[in-house]
N, C-alpha and C positions, 0 to 999 in steps of 0.2 A: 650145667646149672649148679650154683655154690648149694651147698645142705646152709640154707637160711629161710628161717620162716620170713612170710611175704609180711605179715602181721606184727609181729614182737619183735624182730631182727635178732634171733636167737642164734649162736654159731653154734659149730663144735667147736667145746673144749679139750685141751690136754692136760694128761694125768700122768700116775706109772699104776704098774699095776704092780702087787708085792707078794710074792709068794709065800709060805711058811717056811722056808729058807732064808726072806729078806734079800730074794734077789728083787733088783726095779730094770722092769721096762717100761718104756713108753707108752701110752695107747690113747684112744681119743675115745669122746667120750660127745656121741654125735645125738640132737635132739630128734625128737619123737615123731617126725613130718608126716602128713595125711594128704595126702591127694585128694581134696572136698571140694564142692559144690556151694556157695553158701547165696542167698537171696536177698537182694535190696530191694525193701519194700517200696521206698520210696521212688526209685527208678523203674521197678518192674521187671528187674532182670537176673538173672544166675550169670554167678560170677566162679569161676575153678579157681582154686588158688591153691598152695602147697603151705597147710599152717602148723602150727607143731602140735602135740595133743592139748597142752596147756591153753593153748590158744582158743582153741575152740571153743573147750570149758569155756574160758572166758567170754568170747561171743555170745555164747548161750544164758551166760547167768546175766551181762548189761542189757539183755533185749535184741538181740539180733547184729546182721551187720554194720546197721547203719548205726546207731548207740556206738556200739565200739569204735567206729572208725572217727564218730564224734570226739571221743576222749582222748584218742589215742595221741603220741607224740609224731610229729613227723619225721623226726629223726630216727625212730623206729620201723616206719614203713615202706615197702620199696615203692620203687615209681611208681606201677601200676596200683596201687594202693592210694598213692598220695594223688593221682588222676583221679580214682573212684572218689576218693572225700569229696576234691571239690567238687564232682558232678551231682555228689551229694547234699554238697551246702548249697547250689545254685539253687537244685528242686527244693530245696526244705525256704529258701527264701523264697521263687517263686510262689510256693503255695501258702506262705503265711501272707504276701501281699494280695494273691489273689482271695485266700476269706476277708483280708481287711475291705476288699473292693467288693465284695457280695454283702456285707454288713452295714 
């Protein structure tokens, strides 16, 4: 499995690292991955996913996962991610037609 958040599509970078001598090596410089749990309200279910810590924050300040995956770009999300949106978008229409059919 690549070190890529499922969310952001965040990689590892490369760098050098530099001594006090001004010697350079190489080294990488790999994001902050969480092995999380997070829950779509809308769906009803937990979902595991590997996001970075940045990510999460984020989750957490648009309102959960289903807000975020709303915004998000799909060129940033893996498959499984861009699966979850649209089972997302489907319920969030399903249920705006079905208040329009109770009202």
């Amino acid at each position: 499995m690549t070190r890529k958040c499922e969310l952001t599509g965040k990689l590892p970078l490369s760098g050098n690292n530099k001594s006090h001598a001004e010697n350079k090596t190489r080294r990488k410089f790999r994001p902050n991955l969480c092995d999380v749990t997070l829950i779509s309200d809308l769906l009803g279910q937990s979902y595991r996913l590997r996001v970075s810590a940045h990510a999460l924050k984020t989750v957490e300040h648009r309102g959960g996962l289903d807000a975020f995956l709303a915004k998000a770009r799909d060129e940033e999300l893996s498959e499984r991610c861009l699966k979850l949106k649209r089972n997302i978008s489907k319920a969030r229409k399903a249920a705006a037609t079905a208040t329009e059919k109770a009202a």
